[in-house]
LOSETI-618743 format. One line per 5 residues: their letters; for each residue x, y, z of N, C-alpha, C, O. Coordinates in steps of 0.1 Angstrom, whole numbers. Each point is the difference from the previous one (the first is absolute). Example, Ala and Ser with C-alpha at 12.3 -4.5 7.8 and 13.67 -1.06 7.14 Angstrom:
REM residues 2
as> 132 -57 78 -9 12 0 9 12 0 10 0 7 | -14 11 -14 9 11 0 -8 11 8 5 11 1
END
This chain:
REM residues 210
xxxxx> 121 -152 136 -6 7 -12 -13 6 5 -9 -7 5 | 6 21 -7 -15 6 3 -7 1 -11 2 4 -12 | -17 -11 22 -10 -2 -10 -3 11 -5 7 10 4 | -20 -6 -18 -4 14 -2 -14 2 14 -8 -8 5 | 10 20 -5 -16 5 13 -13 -7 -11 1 0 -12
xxxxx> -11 -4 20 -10 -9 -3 -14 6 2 -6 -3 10 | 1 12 -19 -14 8 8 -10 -8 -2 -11 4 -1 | 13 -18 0 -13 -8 7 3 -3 8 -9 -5 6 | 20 4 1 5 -5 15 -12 10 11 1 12 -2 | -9 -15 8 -3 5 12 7 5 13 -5 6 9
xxxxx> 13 -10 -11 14 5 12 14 6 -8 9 -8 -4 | -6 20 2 9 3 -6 12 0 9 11 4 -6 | -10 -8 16 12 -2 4 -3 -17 15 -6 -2 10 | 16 -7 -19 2 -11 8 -1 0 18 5 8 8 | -12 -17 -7 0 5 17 -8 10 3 1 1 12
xxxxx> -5 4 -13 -7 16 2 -13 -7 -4 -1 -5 -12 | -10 4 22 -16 0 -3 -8 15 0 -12 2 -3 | 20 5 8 -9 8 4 -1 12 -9 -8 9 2 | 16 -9 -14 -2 9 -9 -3 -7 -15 7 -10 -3 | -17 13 -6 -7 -6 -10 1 6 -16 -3 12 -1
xxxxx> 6 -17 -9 -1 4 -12 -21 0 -5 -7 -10 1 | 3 23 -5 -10 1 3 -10 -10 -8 -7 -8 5 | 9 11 -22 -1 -7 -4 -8 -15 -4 -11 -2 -5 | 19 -6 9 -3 -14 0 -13 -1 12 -8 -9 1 | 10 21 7 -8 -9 12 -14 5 -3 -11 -4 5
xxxxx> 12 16 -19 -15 2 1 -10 -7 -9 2 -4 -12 | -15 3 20 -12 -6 -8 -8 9 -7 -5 -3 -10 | 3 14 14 -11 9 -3 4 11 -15 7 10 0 | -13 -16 -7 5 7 -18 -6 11 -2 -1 4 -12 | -7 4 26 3 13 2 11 7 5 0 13 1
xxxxx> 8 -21 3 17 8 5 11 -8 -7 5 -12 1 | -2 22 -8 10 0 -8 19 0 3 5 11 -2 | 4 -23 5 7 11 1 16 -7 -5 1 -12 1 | 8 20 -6 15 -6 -6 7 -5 6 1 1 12 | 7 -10 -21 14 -5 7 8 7 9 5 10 -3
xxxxx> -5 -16 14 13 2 7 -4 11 13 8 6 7 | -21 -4 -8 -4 5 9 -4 -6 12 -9 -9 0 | 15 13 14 -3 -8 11 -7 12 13 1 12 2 | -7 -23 6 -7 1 12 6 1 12 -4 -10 6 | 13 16 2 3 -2 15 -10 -2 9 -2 6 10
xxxxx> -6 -20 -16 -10 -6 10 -3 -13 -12 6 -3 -10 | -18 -4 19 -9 -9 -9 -12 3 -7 -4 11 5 | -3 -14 -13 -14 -4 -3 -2 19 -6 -5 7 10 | 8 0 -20 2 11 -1 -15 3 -3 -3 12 3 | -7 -21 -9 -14 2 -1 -10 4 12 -11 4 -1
xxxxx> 16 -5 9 -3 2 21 1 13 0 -6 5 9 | 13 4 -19 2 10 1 -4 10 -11 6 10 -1 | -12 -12 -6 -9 8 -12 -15 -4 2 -7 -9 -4 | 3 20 13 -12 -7 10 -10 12 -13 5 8 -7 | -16 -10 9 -21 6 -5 7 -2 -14 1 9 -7
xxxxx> 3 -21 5 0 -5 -17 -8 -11 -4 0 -11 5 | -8 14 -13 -15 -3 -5 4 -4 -10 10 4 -5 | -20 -17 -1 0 0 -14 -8 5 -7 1 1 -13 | -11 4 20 -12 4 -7 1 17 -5 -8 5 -8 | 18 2 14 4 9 -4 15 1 -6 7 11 2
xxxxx> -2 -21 -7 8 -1 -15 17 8 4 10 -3 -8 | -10 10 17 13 9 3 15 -11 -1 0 -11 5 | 10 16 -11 8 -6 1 12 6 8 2 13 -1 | 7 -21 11 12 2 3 11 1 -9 5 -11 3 | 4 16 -13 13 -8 -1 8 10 3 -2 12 4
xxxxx> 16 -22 -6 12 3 8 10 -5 -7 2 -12 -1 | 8 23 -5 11 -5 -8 8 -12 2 -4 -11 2 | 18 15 -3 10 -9 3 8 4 12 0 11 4 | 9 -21 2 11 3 7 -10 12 11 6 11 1 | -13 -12 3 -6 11 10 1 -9 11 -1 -12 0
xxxxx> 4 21 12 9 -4 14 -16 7 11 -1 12 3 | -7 -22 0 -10 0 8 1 -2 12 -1 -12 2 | 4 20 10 1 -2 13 -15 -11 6 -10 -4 -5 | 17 3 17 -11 -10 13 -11 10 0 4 11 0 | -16 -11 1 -8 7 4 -4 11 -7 1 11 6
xxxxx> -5 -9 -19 -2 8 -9 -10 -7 -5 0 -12 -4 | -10 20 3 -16 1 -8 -5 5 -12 1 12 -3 | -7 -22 -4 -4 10 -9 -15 -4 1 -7 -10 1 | 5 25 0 -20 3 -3 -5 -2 -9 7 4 -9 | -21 -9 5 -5 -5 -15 -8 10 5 -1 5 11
xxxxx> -9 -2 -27 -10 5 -3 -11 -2 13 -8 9 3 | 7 -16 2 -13 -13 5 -2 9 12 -11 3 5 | 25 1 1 -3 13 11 -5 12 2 -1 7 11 | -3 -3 -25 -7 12 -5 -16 -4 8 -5 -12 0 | -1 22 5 -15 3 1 -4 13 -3 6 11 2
xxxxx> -18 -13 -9 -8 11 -4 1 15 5 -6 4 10 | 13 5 -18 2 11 11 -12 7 -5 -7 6 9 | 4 -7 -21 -14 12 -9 -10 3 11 -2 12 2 | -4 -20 6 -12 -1 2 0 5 14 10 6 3 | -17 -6 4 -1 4 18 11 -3 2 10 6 -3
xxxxx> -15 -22 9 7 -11 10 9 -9 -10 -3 -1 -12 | 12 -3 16 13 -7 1 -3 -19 2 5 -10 -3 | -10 13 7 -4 -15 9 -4 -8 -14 -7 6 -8 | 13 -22 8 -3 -6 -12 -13 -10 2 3 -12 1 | -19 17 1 -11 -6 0 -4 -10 -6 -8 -8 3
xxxxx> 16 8 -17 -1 -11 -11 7 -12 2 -2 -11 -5 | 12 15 17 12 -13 1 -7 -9 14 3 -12 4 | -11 21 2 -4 -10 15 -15 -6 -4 -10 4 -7 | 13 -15 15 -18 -7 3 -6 8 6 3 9 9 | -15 -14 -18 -15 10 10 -3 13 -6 -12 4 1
xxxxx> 22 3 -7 -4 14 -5 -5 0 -17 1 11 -5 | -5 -21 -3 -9 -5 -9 6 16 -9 -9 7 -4 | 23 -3 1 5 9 -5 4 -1 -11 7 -10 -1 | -10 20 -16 9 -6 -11 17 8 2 4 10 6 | 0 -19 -13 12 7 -3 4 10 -6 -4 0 -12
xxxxx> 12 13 15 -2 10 -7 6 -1 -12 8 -9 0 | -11 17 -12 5 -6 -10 19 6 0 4 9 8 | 4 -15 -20 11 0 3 8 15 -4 11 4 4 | -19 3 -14 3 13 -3 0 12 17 6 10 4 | -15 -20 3 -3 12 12 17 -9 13 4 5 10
xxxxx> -1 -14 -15 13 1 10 12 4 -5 4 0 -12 | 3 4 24 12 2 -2 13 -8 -8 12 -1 3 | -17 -3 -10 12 -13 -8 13 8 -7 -3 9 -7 | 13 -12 9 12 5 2 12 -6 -13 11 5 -3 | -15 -15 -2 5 -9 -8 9 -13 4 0 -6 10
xxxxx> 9 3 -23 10 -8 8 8 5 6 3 12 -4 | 3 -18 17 16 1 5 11 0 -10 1 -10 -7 | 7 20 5 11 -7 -7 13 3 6 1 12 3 | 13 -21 1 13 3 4 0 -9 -7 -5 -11 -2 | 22 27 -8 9 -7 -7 10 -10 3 -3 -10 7
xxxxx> 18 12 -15 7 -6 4 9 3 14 -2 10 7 | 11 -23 -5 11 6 12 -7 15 5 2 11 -4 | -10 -15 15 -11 4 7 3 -1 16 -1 -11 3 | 5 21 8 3 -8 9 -8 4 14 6 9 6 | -20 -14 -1 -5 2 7 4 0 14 5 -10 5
xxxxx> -9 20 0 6 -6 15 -14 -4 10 -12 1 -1 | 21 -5 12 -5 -9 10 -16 8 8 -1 9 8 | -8 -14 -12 -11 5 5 -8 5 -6 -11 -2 3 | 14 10 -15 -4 6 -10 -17 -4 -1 -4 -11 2 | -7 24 -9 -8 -4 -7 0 5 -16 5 10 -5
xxxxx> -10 -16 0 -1 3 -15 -18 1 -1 -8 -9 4 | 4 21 -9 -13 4 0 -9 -2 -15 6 4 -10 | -18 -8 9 -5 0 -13 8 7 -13 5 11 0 | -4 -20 -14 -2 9 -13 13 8 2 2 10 -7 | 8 -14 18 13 9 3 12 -4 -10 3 -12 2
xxxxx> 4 21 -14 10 -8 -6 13 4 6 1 11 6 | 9 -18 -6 14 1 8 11 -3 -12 2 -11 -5 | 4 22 2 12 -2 -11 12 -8 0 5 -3 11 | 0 -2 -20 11 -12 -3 12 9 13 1 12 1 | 4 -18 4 10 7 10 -1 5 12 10 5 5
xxxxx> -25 -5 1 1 10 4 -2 -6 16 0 -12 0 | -1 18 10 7 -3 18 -11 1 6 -2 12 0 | -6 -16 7 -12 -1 9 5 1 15 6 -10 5 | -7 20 3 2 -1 11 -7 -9 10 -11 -5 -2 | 19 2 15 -11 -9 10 -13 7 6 0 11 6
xxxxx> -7 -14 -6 -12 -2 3 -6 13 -4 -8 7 7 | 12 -4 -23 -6 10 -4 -12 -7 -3 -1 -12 -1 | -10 22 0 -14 0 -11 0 6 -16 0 13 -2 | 1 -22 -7 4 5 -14 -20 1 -8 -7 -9 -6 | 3 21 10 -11 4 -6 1 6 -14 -10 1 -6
xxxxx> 20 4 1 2 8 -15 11 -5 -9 9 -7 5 | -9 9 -16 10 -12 -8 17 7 6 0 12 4 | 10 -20 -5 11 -1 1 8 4 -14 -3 -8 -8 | 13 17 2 8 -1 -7 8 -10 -2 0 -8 9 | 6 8 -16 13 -12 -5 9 9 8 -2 12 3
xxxxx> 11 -21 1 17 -3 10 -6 16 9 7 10 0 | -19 -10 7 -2 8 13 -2 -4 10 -7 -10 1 | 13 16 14 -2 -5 12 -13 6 5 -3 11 -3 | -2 -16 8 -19 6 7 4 -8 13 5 -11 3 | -10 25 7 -4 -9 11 -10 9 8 -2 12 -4
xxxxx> -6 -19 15 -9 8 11 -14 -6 -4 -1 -11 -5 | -11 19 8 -8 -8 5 -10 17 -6 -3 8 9 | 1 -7 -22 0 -5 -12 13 -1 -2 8 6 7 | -3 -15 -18 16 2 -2 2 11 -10 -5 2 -11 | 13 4 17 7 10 -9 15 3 -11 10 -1 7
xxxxx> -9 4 -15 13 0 -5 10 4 10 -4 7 10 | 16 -12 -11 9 2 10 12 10 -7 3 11 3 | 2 -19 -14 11 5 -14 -2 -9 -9 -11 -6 -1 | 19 5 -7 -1 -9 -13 13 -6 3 9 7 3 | -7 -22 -6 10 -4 1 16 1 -9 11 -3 4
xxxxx> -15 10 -16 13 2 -9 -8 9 -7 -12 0 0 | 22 11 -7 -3 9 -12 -8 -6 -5 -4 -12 1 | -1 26 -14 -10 -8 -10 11 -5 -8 2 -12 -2 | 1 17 -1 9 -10 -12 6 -18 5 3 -9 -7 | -4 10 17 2 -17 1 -13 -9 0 -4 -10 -6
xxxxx> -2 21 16 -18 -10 2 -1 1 -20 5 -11 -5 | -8 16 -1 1 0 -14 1 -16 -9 -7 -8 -7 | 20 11 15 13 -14 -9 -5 -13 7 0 -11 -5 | -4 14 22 -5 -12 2 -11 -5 -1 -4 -11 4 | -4 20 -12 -17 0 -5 4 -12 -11 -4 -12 0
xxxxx> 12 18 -7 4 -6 -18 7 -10 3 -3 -10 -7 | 11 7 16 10 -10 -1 -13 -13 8 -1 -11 -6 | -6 14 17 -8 -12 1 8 -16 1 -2 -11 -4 | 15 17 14 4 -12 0 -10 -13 8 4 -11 1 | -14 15 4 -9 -13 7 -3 -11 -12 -2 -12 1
xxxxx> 3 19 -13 -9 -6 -10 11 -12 -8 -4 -10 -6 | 19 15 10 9 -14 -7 2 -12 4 -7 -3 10 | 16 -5 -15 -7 -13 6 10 -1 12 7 9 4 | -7 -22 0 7 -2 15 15 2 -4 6 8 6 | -2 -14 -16 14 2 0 7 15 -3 11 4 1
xxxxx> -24 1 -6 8 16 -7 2 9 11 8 9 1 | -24 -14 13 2 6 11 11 1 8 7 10 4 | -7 -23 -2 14 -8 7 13 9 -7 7 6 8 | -6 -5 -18 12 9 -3 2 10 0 11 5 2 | -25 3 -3 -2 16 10 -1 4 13 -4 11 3
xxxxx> 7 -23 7 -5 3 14 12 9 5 -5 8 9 | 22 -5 -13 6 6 3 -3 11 -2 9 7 5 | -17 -3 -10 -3 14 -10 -10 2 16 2 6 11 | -13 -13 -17 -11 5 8 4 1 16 -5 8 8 | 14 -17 -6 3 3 16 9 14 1 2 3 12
xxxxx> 2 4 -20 10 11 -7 -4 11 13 -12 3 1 | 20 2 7 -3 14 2 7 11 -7 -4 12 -1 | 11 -15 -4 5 10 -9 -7 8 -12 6 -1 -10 | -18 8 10 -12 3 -12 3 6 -11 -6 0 -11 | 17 4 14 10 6 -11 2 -11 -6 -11 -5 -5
xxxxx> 23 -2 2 1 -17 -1 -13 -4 -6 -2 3 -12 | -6 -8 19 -13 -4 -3 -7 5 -15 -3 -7 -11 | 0 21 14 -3 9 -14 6 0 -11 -5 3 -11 | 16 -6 12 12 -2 -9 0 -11 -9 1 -1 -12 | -3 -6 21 -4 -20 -5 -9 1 -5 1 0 -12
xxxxx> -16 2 19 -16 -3 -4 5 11 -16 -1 -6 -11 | 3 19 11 -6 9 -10 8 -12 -17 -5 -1 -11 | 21 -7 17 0 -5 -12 -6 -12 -5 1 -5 -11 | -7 2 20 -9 -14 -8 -17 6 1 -8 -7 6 | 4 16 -11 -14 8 2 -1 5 -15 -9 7 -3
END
């Protein structure tokens, strides 16, 4: 008899250490992130590096998003002063008796946000205040500096649109339909769907329960 998937499990798959449900493992209630979302590594906080508390920015991260080994995300905290001359942060080192500039004059970018079934690839960075749409494909070792659409492929260094993964009319139905949001069992009974290559098929199903 199979059990149901468990998104407090830290290990979504038995035997396997080396890939992580993100979730449970995080401490910091400035990064946010859903069920069923996993890490192809450890300790995913190692990797959402110049995150401050004192500048308030949040990470989140939907559901079901597929996070490669070695993928970064950049916080606000990496921003320095562009307004002024120099670049150099005088206020952050000993000895230079510097105030801090105030927060209107930095570059702050906002929160991070990736949606759902999100699938980053291997290397990737994710750049300040950058939003990333429900669906959408991150190439390897792209630099994602500008927001991402829903169900689009981006890749390069800035990433760029590639194509869009389905017509509008499906990205649409799969906006509305939101299956990340049902419960385990309703998922479990749509996984034939969702694993579906047939889009035709697919559109057909999704548009009658929408």
């Amino acid at each position: 008899m199979s059990t149901a998937p468990n998104p407090n499990s830290v290990f979504p798959k038995s035997g396997v250490d080396f890939m992580t449900n993100v979730r449970p493992t995080v401490k910091n209630p400035n990064i946010v992130v859903g069920d069923f979302t996993y890490f192809s590594d450890r300790d995913f906080e190692k990797h959402v590096t110049h995150h401050y508390d004192f500048l308030g920015d949040k990470l989140i991260i939907g559901k079901f998003c597929q996070i490669a080994a070695g993928v970064e995300f950049v916080m606000n905290g990496a921003n320095h002063q562009m307004s002024a001359v120099s670049t150099f942060p005088f206020y952050v080192m000993d000895g230079w008796d510097a105030k801090p500039p105030a927060p209107t004059n930095m570059p702050m970018k906002g929160d991070t946000v990736v949606g759902n079934d999100v699938w980053i690839g291997q290397n990737a960075t994710v750049l300040p205040g950058v939003h990333i749409g429900d669906g959408a494909i991150v190439g390897c070792n792209s630099v994602v500096a500008s927001d991402v659409p829903a169900y689009t492929i981006v890749a390069g260094n800035p990433a760029r649109p590639i194509r869009k993964r389905f017509d509008d009319e499906l990205i649409a139905l799969l906006e509305k339909f939101c299956w990340w949001n049902k419960s385990v069992e309703e998922i479990k009974a749509f996984v034939p769907l969702l694993m579906c290559g047939d889009l035709n098929k697919v559109k057909s199903e999704i548009a009658g329960m929408v």
